[in-house]
TIMARMAR-155298 format. One record per atom (N, C-alpha, C): residue in one letter; x, y, z. Coordinates in steps of 0.02 Angstrom, whole numbers, plus 50000, padded with zeros to 5 digits. Layout:
<nodes>
A;X;Y;Z $
...
</nodes>
This chain:
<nodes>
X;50625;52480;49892 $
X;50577;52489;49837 $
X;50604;52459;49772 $
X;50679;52482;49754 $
X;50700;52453;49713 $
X;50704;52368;49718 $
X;50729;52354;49768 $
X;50701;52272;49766 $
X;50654;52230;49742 $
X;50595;52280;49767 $
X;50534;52262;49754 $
X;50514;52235;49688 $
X;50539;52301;49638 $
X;50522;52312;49575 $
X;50579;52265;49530 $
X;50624;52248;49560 $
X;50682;52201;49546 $
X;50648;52127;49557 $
X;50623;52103;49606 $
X;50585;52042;49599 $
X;50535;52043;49562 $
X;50477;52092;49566 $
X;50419;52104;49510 $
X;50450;52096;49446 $
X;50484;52127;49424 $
X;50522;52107;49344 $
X;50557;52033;49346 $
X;50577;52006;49382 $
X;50612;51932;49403 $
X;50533;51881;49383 $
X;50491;51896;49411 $
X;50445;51876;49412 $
X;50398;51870;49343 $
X;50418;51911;49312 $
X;50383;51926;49251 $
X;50413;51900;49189 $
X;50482;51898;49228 $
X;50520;51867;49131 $
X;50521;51802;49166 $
X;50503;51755;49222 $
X;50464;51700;49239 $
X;50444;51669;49198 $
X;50378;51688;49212 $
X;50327;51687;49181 $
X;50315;51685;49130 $
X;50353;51735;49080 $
X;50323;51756;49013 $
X;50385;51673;48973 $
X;50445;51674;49016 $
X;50469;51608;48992 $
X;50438;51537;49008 $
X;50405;51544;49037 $
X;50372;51483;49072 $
X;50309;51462;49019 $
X;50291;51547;48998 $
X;50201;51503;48948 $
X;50256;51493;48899 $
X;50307;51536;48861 $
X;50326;51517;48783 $
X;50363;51450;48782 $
X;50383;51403;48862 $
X;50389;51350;48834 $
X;50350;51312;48837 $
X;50290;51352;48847 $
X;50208;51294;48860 $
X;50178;51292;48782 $
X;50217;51350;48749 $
X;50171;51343;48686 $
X;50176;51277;48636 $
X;50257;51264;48632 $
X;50240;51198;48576 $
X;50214;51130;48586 $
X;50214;51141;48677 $
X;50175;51085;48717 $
X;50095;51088;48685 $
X;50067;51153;48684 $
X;50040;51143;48681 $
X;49995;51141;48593 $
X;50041;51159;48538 $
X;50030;51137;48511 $
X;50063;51063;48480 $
X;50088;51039;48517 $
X;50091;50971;48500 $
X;50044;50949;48523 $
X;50005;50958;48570 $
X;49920;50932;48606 $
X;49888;50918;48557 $
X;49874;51005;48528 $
X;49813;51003;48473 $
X;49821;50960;48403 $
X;49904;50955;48401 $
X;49914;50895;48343 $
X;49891;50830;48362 $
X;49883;50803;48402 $
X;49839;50712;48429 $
X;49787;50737;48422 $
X;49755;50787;48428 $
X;49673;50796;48462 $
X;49648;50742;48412 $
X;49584;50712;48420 $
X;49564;50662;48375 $
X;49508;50670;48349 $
X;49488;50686;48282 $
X;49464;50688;48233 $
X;49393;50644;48221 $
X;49340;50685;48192 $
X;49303;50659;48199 $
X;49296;50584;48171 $
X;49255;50538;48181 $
X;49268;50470;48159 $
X;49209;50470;48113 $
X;49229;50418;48048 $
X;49180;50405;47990 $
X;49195;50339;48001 $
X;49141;50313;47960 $
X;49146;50214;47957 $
X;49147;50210;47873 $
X;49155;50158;47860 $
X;49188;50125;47798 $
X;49142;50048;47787 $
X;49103;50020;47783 $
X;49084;49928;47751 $
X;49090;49901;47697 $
X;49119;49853;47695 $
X;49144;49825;47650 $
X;49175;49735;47664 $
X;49209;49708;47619 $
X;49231;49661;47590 $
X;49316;49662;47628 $
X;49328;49624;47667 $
X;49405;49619;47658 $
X;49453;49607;47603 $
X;49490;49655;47582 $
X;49511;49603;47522 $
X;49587;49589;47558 $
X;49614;49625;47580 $
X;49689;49594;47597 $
X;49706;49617;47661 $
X;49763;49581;47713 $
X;49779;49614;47785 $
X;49856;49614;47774 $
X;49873;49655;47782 $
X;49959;49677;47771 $
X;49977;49658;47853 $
X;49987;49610;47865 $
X;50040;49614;47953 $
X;50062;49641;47964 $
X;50129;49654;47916 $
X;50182;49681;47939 $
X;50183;49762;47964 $
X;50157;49772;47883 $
X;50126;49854;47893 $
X;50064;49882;47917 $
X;50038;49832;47956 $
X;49978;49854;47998 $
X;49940;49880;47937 $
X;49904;49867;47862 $
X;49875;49891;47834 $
X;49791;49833;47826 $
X;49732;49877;47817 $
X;49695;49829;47808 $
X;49646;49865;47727 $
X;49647;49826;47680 $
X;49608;49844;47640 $
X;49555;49817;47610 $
X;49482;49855;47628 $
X;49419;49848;47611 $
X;49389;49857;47555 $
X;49354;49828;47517 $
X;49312;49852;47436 $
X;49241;49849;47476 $
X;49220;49919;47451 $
X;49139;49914;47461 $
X;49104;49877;47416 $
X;49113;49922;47363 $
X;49098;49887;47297 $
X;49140;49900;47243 $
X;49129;49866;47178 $
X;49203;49846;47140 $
X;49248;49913;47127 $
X;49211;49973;47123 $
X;49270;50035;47091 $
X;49277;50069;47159 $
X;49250;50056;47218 $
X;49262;50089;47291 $
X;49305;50021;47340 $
X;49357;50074;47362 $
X;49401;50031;47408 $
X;49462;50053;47442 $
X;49448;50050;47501 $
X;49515;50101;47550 $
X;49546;50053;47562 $
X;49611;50106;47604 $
X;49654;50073;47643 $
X;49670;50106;47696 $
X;49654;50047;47745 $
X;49679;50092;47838 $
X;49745;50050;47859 $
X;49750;50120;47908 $
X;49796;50101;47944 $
X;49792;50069;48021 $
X;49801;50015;48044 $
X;49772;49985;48108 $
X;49806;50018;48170 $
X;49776;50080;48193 $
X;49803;50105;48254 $
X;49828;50050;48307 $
X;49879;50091;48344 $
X;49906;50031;48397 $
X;49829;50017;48440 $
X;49806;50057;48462 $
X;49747;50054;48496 $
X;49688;50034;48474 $
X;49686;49997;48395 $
X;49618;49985;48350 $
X;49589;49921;48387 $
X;49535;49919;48416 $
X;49494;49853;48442 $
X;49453;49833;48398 $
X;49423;49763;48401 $
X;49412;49710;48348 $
X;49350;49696;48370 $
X;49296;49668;48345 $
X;49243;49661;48361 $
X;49233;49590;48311 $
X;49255;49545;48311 $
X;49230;49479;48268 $
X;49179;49432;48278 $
X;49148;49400;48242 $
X;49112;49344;48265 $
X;49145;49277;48284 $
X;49137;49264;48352 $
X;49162;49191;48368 $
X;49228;49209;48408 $
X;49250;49278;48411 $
X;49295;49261;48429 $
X;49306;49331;48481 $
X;49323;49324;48544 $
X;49322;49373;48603 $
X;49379;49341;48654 $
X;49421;49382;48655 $
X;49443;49441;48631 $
X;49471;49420;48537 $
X;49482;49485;48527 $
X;49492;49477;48438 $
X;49531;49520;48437 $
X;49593;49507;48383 $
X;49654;49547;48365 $
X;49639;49549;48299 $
X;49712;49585;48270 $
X;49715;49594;48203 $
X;49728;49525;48165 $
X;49753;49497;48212 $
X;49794;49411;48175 $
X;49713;49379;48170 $
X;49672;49388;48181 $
X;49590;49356;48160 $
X;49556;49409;48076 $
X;49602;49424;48072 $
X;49555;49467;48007 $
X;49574;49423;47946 $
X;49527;49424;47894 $
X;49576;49407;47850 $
X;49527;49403;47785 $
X;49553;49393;47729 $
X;49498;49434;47673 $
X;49431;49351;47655 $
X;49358;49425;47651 $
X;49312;49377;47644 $
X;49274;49388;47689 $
X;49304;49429;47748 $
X;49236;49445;47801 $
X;49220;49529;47763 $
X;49158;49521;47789 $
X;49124;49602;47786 $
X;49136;49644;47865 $
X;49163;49686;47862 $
X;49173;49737;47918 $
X;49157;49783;47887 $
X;49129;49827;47948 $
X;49140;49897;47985 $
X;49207;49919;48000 $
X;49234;49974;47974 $
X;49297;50015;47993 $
X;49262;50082;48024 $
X;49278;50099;48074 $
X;49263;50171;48109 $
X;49354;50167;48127 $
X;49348;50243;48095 $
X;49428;50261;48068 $
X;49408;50360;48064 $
X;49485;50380;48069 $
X;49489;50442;48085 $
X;49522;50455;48012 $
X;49523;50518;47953 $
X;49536;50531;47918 $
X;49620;50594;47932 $
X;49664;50564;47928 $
X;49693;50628;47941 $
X;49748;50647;47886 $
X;49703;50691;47851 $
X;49742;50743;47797 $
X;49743;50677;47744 $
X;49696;50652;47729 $
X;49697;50583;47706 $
X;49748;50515;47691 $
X;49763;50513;47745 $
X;49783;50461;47791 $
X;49725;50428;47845 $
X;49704;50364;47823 $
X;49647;50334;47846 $
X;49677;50293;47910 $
X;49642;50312;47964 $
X;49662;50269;48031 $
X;49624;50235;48057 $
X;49631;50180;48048 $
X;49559;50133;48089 $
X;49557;50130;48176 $
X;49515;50147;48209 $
X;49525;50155;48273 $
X;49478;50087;48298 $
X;49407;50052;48240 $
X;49383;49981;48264 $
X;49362;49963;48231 $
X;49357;49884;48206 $
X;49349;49851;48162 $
X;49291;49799;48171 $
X;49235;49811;48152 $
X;49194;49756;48194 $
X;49160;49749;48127 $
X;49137;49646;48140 $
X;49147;49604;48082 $
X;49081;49591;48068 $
X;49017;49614;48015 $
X;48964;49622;48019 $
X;48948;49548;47973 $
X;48910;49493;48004 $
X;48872;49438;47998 $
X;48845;49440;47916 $
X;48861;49383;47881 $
X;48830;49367;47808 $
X;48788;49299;47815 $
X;48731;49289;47803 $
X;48692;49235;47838 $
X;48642;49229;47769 $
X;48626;49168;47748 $
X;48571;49122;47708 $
X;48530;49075;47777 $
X;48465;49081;47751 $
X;48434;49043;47781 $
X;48373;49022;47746 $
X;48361;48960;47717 $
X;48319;48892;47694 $
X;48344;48854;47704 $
X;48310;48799;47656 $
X;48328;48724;47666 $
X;48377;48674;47630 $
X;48414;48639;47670 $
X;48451;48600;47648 $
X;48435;48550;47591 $
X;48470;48572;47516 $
X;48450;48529;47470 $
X;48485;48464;47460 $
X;48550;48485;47463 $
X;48601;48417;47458 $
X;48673;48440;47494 $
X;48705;48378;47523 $
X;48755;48380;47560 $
X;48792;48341;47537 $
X;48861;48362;47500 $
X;48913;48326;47468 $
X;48961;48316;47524 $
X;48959;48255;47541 $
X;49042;48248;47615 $
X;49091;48240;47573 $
X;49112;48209;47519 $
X;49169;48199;47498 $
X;49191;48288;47473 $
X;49155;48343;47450 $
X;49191;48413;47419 $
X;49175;48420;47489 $
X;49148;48406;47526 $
X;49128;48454;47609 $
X;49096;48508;47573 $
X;49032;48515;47541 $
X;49006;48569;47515 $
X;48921;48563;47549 $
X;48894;48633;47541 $
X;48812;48614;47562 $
X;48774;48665;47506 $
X;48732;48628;47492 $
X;48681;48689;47439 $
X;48630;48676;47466 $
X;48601;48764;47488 $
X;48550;48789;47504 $
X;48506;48795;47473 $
X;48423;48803;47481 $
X;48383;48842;47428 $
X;48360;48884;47477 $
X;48347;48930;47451 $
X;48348;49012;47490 $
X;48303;49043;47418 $
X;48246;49081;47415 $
X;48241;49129;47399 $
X;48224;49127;47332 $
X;48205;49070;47316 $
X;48193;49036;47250 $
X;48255;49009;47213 $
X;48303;49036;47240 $
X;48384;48987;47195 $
X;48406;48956;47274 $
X;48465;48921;47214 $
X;48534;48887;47254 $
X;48579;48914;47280 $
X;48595;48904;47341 $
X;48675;48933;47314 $
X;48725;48859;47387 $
X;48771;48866;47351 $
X;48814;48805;47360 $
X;48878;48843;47397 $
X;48900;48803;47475 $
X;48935;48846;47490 $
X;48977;48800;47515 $
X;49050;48803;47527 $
X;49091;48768;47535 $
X;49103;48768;47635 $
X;49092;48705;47646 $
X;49110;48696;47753 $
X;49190;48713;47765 $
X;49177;48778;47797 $
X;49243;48784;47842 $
X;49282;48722;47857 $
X;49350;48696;47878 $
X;49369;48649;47919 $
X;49353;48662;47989 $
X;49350;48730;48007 $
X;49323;48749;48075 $
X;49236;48756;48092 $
X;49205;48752;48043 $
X;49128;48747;48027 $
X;49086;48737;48103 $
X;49061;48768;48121 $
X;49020;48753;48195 $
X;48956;48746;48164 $
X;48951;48687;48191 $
X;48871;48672;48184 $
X;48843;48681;48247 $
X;48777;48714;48247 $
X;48723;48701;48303 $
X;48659;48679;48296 $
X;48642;48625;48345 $
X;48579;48609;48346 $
X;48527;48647;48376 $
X;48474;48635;48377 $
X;48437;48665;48416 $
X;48431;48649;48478 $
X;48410;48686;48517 $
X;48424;48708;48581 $
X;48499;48712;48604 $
X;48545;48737;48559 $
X;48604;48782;48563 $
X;48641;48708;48584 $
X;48617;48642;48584 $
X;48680;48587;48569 $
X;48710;48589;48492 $
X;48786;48589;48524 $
X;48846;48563;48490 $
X;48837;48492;48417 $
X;48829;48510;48380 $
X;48817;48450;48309 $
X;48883;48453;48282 $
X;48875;48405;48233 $
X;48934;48363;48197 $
X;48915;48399;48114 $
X;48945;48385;48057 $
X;48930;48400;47992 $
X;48874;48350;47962 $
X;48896;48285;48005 $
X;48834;48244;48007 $
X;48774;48234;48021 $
X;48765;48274;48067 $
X;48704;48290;48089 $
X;48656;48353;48028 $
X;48695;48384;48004 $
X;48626;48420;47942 $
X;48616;48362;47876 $
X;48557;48340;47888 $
X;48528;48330;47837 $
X;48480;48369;47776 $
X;48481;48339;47716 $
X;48439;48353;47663 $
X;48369;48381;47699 $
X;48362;48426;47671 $
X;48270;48449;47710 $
X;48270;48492;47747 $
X;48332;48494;47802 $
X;48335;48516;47857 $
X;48333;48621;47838 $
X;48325;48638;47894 $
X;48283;48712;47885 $
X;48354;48745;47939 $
X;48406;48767;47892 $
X;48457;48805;47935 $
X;48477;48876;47927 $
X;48504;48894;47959 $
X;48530;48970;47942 $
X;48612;48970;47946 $
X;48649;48996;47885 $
X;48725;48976;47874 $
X;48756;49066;47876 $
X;48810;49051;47929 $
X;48842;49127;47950 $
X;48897;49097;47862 $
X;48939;49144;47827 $
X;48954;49119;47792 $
X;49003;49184;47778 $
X;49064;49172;47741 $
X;49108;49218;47728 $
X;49124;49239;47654 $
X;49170;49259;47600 $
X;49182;49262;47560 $
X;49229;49277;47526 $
X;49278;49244;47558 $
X;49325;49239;47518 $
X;49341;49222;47452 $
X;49384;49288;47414 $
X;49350;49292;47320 $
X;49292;49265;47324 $
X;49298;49202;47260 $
X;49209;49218;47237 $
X;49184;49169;47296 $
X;49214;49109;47329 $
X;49188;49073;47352 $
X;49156;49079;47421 $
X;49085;49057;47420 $
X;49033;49057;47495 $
X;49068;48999;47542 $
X;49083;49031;47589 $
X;49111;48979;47663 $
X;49100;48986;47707 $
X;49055;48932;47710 $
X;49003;48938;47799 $
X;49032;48919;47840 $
X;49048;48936;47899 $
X;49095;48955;47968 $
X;49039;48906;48016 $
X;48963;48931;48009 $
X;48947;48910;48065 $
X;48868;48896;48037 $
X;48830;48846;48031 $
X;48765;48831;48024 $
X;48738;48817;48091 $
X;48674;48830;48097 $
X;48620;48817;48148 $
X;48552;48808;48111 $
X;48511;48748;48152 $
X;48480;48720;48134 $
X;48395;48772;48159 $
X;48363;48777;48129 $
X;48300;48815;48144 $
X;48241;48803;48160 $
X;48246;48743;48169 $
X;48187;48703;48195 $
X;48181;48643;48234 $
X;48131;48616;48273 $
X;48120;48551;48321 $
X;48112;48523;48300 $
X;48144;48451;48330 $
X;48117;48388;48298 $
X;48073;48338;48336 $
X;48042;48293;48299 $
X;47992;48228;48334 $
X;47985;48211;48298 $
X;48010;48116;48321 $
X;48025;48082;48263 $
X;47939;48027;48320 $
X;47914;47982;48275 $
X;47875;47956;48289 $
X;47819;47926;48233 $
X;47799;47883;48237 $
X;47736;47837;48171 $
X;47675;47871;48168 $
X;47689;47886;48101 $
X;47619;47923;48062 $
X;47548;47873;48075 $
X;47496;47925;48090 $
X;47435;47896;48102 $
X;47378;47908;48075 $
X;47413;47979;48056 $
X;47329;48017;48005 $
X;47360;48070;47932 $
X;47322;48067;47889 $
X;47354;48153;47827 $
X;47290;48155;47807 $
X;47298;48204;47795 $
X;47234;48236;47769 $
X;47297;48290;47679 $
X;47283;48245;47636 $
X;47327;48291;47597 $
X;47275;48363;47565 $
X;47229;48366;47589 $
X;47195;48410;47558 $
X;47197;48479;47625 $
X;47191;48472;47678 $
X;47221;48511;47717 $
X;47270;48508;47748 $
X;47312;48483;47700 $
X;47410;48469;47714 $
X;47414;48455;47795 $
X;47379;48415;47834 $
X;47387;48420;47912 $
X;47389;48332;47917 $
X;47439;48327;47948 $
X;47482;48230;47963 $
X;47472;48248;48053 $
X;47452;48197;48069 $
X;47466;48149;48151 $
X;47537;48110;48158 $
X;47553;48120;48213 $
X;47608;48065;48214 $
X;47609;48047;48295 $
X;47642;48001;48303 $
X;47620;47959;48374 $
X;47698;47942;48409 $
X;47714;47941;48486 $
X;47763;47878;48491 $
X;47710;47851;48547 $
X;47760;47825;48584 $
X;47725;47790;48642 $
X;47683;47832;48705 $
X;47716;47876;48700 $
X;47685;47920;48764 $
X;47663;47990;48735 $
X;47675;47988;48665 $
X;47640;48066;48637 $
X;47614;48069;48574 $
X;47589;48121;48547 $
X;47569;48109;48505 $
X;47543;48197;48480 $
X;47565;48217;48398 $
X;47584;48277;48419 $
X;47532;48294;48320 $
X;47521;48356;48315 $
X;47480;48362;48257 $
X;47512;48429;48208 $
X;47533;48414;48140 $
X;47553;48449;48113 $
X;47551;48479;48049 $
X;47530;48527;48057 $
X;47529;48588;47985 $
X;47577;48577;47954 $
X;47559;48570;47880 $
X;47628;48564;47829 $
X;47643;48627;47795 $
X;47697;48658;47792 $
X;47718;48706;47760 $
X;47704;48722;47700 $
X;47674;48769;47646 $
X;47687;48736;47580 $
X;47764;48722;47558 $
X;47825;48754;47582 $
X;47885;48732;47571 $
X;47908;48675;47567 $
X;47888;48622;47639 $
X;47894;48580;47684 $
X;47913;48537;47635 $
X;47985;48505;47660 $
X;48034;48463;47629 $
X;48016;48414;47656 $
X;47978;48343;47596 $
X;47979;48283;47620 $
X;48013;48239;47590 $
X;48062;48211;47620 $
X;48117;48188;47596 $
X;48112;48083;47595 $
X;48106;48091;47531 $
X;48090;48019;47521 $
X;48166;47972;47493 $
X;48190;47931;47512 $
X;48240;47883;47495 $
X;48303;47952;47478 $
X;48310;47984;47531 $
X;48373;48031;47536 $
X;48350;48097;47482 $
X;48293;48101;47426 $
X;48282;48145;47390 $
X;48203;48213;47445 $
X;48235;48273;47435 $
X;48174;48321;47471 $
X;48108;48339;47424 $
X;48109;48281;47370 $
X;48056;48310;47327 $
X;48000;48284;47321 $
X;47991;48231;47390 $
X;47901;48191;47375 $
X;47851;48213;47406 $
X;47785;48208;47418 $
X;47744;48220;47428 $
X;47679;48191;47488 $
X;47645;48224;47509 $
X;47620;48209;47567 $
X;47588;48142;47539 $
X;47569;48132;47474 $
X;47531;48053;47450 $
X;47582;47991;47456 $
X;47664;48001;47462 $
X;47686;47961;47466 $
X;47709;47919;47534 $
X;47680;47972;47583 $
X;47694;47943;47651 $
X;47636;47890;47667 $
X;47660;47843;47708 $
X;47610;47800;47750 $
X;47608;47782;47786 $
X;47530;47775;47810 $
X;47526;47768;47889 $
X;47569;47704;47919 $
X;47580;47728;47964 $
X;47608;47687;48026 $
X;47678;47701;48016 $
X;47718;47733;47957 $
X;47793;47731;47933 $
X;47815;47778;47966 $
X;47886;47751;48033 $
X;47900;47795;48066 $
X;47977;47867;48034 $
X;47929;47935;48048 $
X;47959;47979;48022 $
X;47988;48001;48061 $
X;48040;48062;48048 $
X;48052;48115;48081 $
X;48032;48189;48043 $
X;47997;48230;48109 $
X;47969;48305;48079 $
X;48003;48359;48108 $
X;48020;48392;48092 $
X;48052;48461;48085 $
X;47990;48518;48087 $
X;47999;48549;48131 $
X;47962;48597;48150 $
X;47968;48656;48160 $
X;47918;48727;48186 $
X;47931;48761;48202 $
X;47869;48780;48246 $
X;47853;48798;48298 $
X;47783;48788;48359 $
X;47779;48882;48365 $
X;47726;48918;48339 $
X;47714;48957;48313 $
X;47639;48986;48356 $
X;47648;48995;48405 $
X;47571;49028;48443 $
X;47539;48948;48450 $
X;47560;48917;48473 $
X;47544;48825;48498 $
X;47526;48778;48427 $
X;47537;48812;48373 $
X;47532;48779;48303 $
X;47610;48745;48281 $
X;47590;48683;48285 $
X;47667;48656;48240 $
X;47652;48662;48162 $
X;47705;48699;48125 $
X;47710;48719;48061 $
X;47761;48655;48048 $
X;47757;48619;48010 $
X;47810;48576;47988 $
X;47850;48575;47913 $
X;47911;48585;47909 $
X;47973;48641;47860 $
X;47992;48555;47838 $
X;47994;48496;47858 $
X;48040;48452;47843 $
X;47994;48373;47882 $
X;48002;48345;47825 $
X;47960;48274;47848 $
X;48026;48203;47822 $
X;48061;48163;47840 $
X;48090;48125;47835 $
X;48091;48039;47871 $
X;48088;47998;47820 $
X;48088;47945;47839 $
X;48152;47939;47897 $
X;48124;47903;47955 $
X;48171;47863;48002 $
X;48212;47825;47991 $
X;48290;47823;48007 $
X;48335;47783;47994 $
X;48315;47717;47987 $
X;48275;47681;48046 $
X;48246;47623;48051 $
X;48187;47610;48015 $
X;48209;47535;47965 $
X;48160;47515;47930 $
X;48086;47521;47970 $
X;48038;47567;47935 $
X;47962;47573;47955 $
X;47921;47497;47949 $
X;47892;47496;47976 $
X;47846;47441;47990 $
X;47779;47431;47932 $
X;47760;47374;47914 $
X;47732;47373;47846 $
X;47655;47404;47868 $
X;47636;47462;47811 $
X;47599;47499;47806 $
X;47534;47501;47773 $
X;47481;47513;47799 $
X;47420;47516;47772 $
X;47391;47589;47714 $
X;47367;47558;47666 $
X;47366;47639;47617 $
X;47332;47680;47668 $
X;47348;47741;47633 $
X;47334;47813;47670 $
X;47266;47815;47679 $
X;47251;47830;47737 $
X;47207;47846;47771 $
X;47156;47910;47777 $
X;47062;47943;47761 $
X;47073;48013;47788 $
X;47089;48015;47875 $
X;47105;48060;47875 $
X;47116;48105;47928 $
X;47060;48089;48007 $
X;47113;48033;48055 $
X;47022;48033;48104 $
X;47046;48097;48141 $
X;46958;48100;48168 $
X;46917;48178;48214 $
X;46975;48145;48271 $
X;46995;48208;48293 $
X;47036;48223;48360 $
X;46990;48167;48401 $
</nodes>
């Protein structure tokens, strides 16, 4: 009997040693537990490497600083997979970050898109610069050296390829004060082919090639770009002078954003014409 009660007590100071060394286990647990997460948008302004620090301005008198968990994943544009060595000040992110005892921990960083979209007013190659009109102003933004251009239908373009007139949309960054477009795409179709009909009073032009022949609504925007300038007018085009049109095909309606003379000298032209019946 005494045995009994000799292992039962054996058993018990076990035990009772067994949870008290479970306890700082287990509050060292509840010290990681992880905290609810808040987000942060803003402005990059600086990336510390060394010290894994990243600091954001929302706006001018608001502006944290996180800390880049070993485990913080990246969410960038252009770039998959994405580390911390891709951040760098001038993009706008998202921080979703854990607050602890205020100590800011970023757990993901994902890089939220700054985009203009009108028309191309002028293209300086020697600054590598492009000014937009958007919205009733300018704004002038300096070409990445890494700058991706796209054409439409998601082909690969050159810096050469946007012209004056042209109807694009510019992903763009901001570093300090200056706008730096990363990546333009072009927003509309083209058909290049010899004018046949205008009607300037219902802004609607014909144009022809050999095997087609296609009919188009003029924008009131609609950039017609005469001797490299986007500022002339549907009276100055003429028939038979082969153009190129910029479009956008809208419920089977071509809307036309951009009208430009053809590289190749046009063929001598008869004054403007009205408009013949379909």
């Amino acid at each position: 009997m005494k045995t009994n009660k000799s292992n039962i007590s054996r058993a018990v100071c076990v035990l009772a040693l067994a949870a008290a060394t479970a306890m700082p286990a287990l509050a060292d647990s509840s010290a990681t537990t992880t905290r609810p997460e808040q987000t942060y948008t803003g402005m990059i302004v600086s990336v510390d490497r060394n010290e894994h620090l990243l600091a954001v301005r929302s706006w001018v008198f608001s502006k944290k600083t996180f800390n880049l968990g070993t485990d913080c994943s990246y969410a960038l544009l252009g770039k998959s997979p994405a580390d911390a060595a891709d951040l760098h000040a001038g993009q706008k992110v998202t921080v979703t970050y854990q607050d602890a005892q205020g100590v800011l921990i970023a757990d993901r960083v994902t890089q939220k898109p700054m985009r203009y979209e009108g028309m191309v007013k002028a293209v300086d190659s020697a600054q590598h610069t492009l000014t937009l009109h958007a919205g009733g102003s300018d704004k002038t933004l300096q070409i990445a050296d890494d700058c991706q251009i796209m054409l439409r239908n998601d082909k690969v373009g050159t810096y050469g390829d946007i012209k004056v007139g042209d109807h694009v949309a510019v992903t763009y960054e901001k570093p300090g004060d200056t706008l730096t477009a990363h990546r333009i795409a072009q927003t509309s179709i083209t058909f290049t082919g010899r004018l046949t009909a205008i009607d300037t009073e219902t802004r609607v032009v014909k144009a022809r090639t050999t095997f087609d022949s296609k009919k188009f609504n003029v924008a009131d925007n609609c950039a017609i770009v005469i001797n490299g300038k986007p500022d002339g007018h549907l009276a100055d085009l003429k028939l038979d002078e082969k153009l190129m049109f910029s479009y956008d095909e809208i419920n089977g309606v071509n809307v036309a954003n951009r009208i430009a003379q053809a590289d190749e000298p046009a063929a001598p032209a008869a004054a403007n014409a009205p408009m013949a019946a379909n």
